[in-house]
C-alpha positions in Angstrom: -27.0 34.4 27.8 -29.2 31.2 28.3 -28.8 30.8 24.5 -25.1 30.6 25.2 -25.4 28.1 28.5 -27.3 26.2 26.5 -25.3 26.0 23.5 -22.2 24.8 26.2 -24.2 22.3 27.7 -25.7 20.4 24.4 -22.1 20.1 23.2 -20.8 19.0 27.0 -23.2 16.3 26.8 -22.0 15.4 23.3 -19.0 15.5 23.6 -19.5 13.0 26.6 -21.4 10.9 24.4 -18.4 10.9 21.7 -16.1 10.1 24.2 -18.6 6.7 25.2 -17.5 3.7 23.3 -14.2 2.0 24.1 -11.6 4.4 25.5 -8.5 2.6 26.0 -6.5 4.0 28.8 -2.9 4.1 28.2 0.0 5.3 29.8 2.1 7.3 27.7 5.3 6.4 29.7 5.0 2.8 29.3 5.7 3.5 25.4 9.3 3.5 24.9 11.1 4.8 22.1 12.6 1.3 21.4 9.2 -0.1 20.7 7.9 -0.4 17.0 4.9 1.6 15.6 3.3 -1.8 16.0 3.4 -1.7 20.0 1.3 1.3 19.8 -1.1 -0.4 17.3 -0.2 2.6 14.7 -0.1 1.9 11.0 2.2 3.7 8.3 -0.3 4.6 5.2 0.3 6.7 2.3 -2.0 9.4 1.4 -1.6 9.8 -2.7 -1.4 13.4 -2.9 1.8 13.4 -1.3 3.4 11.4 -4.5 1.2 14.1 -6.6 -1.0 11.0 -7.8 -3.2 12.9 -9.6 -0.4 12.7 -12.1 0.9 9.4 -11.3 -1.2 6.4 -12.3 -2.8 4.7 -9.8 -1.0 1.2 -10.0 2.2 2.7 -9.9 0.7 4.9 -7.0 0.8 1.7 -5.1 4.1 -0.1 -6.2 6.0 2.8 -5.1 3.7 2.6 -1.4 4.6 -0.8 -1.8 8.6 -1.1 -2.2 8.6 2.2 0.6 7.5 -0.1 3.2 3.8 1.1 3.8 1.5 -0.5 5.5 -1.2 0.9 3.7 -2.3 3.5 1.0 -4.7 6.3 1.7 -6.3 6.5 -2.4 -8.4 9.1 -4.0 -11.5 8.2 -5.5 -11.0 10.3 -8.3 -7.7 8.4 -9.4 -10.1 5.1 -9.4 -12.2 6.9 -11.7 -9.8 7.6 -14.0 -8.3 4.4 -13.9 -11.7 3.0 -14.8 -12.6 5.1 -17.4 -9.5 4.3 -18.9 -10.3 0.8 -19.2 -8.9 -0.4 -16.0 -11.0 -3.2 -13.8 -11.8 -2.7 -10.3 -11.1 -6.6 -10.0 -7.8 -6.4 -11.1 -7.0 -3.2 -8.7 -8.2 -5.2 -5.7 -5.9 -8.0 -6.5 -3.1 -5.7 -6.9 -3.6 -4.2 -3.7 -3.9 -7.8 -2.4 -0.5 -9.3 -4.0 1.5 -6.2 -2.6 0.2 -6.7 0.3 -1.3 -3.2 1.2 -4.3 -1.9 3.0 -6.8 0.6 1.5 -7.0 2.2 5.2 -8.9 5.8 4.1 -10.0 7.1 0.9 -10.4 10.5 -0.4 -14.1 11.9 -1.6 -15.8 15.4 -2.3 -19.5 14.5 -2.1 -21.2 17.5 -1.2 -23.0 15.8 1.9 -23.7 18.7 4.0 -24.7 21.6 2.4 -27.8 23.4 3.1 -29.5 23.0 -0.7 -31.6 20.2 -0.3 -30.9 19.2 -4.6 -27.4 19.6 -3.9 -27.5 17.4 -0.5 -29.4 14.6 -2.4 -26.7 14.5 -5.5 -23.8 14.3 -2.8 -25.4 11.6 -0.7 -25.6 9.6 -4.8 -22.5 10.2 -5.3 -21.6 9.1 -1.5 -23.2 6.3 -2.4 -21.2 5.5 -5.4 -17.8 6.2 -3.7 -18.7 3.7 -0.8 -19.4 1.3 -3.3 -16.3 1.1 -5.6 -14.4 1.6 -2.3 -15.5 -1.4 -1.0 -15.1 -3.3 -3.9 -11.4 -2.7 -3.5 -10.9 -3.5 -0.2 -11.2 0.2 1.7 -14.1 0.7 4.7 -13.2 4.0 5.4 -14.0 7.4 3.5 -13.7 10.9 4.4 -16.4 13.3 4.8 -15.4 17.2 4.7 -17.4 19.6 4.6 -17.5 20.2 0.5 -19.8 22.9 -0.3 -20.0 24.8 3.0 -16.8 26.2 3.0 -17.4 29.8 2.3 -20.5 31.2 3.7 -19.9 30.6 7.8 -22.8 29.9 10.1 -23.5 26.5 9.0 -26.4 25.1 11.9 -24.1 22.7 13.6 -27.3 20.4 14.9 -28.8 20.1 11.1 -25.0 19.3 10.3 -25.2 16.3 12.7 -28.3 15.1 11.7 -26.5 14.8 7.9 -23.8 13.0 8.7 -26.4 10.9 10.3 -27.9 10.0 7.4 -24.3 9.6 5.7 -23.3 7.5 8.1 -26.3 5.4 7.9 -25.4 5.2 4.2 -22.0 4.0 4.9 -23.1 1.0 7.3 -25.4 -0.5 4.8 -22.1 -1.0 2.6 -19.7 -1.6 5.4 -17.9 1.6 4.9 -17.6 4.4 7.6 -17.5 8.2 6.6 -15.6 10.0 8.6 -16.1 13.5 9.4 -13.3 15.8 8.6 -11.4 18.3 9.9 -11.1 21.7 7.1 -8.9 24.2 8.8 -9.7 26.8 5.5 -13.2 26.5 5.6 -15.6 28.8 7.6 -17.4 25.7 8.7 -16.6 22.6 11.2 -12.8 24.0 10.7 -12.3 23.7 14.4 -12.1 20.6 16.5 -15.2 22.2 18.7 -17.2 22.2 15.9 -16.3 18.6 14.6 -16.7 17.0 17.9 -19.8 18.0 18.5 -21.1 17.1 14.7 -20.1 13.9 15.5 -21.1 13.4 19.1 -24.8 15.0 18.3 -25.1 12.6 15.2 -26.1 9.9 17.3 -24.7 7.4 15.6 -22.3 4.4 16.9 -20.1 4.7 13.7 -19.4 8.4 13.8 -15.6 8.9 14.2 -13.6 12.1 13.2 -11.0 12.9 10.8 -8.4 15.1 11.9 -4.9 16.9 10.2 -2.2 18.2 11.7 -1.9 21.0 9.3 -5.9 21.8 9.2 -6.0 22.4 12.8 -3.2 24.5 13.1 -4.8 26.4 10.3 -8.0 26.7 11.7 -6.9 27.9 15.2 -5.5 25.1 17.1 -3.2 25.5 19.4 -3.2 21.7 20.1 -3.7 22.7 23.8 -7.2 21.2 23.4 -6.1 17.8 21.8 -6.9 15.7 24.9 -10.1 15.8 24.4 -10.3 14.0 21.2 -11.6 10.4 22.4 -8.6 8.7 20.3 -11.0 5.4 19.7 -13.3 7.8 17.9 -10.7 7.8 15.6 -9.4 5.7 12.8 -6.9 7.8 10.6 -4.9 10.9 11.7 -3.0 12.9 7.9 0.3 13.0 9.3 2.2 16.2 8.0 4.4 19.3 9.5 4.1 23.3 8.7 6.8 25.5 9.1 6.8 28.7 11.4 6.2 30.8 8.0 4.1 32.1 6.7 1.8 32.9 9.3 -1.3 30.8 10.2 -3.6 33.4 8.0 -1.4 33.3 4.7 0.0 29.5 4.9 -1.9 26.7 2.5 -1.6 23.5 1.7 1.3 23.2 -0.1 3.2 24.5 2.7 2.8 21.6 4.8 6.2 19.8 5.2 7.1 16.0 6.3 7.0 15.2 9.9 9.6 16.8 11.4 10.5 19.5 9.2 8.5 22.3 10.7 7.1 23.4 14.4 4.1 21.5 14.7 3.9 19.5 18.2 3.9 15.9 16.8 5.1 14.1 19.8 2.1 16.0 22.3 -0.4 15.1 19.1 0.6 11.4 19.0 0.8 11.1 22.7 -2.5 12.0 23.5 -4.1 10.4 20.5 -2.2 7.5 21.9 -3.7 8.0 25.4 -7.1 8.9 24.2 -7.4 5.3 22.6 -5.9 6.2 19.4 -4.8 2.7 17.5 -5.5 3.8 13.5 -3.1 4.8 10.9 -1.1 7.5 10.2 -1.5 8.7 6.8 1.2 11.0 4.6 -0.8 13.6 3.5 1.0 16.5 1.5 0.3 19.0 -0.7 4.1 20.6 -1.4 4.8 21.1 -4.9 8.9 21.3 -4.2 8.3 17.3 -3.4 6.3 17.2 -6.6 9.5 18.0 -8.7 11.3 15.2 -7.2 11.0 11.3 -8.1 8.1 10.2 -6.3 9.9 6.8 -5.2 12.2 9.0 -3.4 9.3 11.1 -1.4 7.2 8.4 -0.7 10.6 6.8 1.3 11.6 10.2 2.2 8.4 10.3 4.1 7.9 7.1 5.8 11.2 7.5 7.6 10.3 10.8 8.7 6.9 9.6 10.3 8.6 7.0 11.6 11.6 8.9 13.0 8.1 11.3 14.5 6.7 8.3 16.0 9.9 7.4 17.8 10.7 10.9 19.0 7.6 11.1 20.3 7.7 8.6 23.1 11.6 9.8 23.8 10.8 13.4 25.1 11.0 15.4 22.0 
């Protein structure tokens, strides 16, 4: 028992220290339906995967962001690699991204920051490293951090896990670029917003900020009852997506997940109290489903901003 009290107060405390740093108070009700995404600071940003852009090359991956009407792009570091390795140059990518006018608001990575094998902890931190640094060359500041690696075997220690992204995030500030800790609904491991909250909080660090998905916490338990307490200026991207009432939490995946919209999920109580907590980030596309795969990728990538968008206005009209 005074294990357990004292497990709930250390992450009371940090969760009170997470919640320190610039909460904007807003009133839900003030935000009308008429307004645009830009009254409530929110950006439109295209997460890659939902185009399939592992087979779609990367400079096409952002002409097609481009002529949907996205603010930004949400890239995956392993479609720069390729494009590199391939000949491409980083200086003409950042140009490109420039001349269309797009943001680089998130980025994808898979360095294996957290695991317990000290070997394997040091190569993901190097490789960390490397992702940060052709990141920033193109313009992006923000990368996110799951929990690669420690998604099998649960029972992670949740304090040596802070102290980790610690040192990650210490990484990321001496290149300008902030890791942020993610949200994994299938993993056994920091898959529930309790567990990522107090990660970041008990990091200690004034750049820790948390990555969450609408689909991931469904998956790993969430009832969204508990979404309040996310401090919303802790956050600077939220992957905007939908699951349908089937299959059931335990069987559904990834390529489930559905635009905004199209399934159950309670988008309009998730944006709202984002919105309240301080939330003023982007909203990121970020699907998995292989029927959208089949299709013209032009026509999902403007499929799906008008969805979002239709999400952001029903969310402040009582739906």
């Amino acid at each position: 028992m005074t294990k357990n009290r004292n497990d709930r107060r250390r992450f009371f405390a940090a969760s009170a220290a997470l919640a320190t740093g610039g909460m904007v108070a807003v009133n839900p009700k003030t935000l009308t339906a008429e307004q645009p995404a830009a009254a409530h600071n929110l950006r439109y940003c295209l997460n890659t995967s939902t185009i399939n852009g592992s087979k779609v090359p990367i400079r096409q991956q952002l002409k097609i962001a481009s002529e949907a009407g996205y603010d930004a792009v949400e890239l995956w570091l392993r479609d720069i690699q390729k494009f590199t390795e391939e000949g491409g140059s980083l200086i003409d990518l950042r140009k490109e991204l420039l001349d269309l006018g797009l943001g680089v608001d998130s980025a994808i990575a898979f360095g294996r920051w957290i695991v317990d094998d000290a070997v394997q902890r040091a190569e993901g931190l190097e490789q960390s490293k490397r992702d940060m640094d052709t990141l920033r060359f193109v313009g992006g500041r923000r990368l996110a951090a799951p929990p690669v690696g420690a998604t099998k075997q649960p029972g992670l220690n949740l304090d040596a896990a802070a102290e980790r992204y610690r040192a990650l995030l210490d990484i990321g500030r001496a290149r300008d670029v902030v890791p942020q800790i993610e949200l994994w609904g299938f993993s056994a491991n920091l898959s529930t917003l309790a567990e990522v909250l107090y990660v970041a909080a008990a990091a200690n660090h004034p750049d820790a900020c948390v990555l969450l998905d609408v689909y991931h916490m469904y998956k790993g338990g969430s009832d969204f009852s508990n979404i309040g307490l996310v401090p919303g200026a802790k956050m600077h991207c939220l992957h905007m997506n939908d699951y349908p009432a089937t299959p059931q939490r335990a069987d559904i995946t990834d390529q489930e997940r559905v635009y905004p919209g199209d399934g159950v999920a309670p988008l309009g109580k998730i944006l709202r109290s984002l919105v309240a907590g301080g939330f003023s980030g982007s909203l990121s596309l970020e699907l998995f489903n292989r029927t959208y795969w089949e299709r013209p990728p032009e026509q999902v990538a403007q499929e799906g901003l008008a969805k979002m968008k239709q999400a952001v206005a029903a969310a402040w009209d009582g739906k």
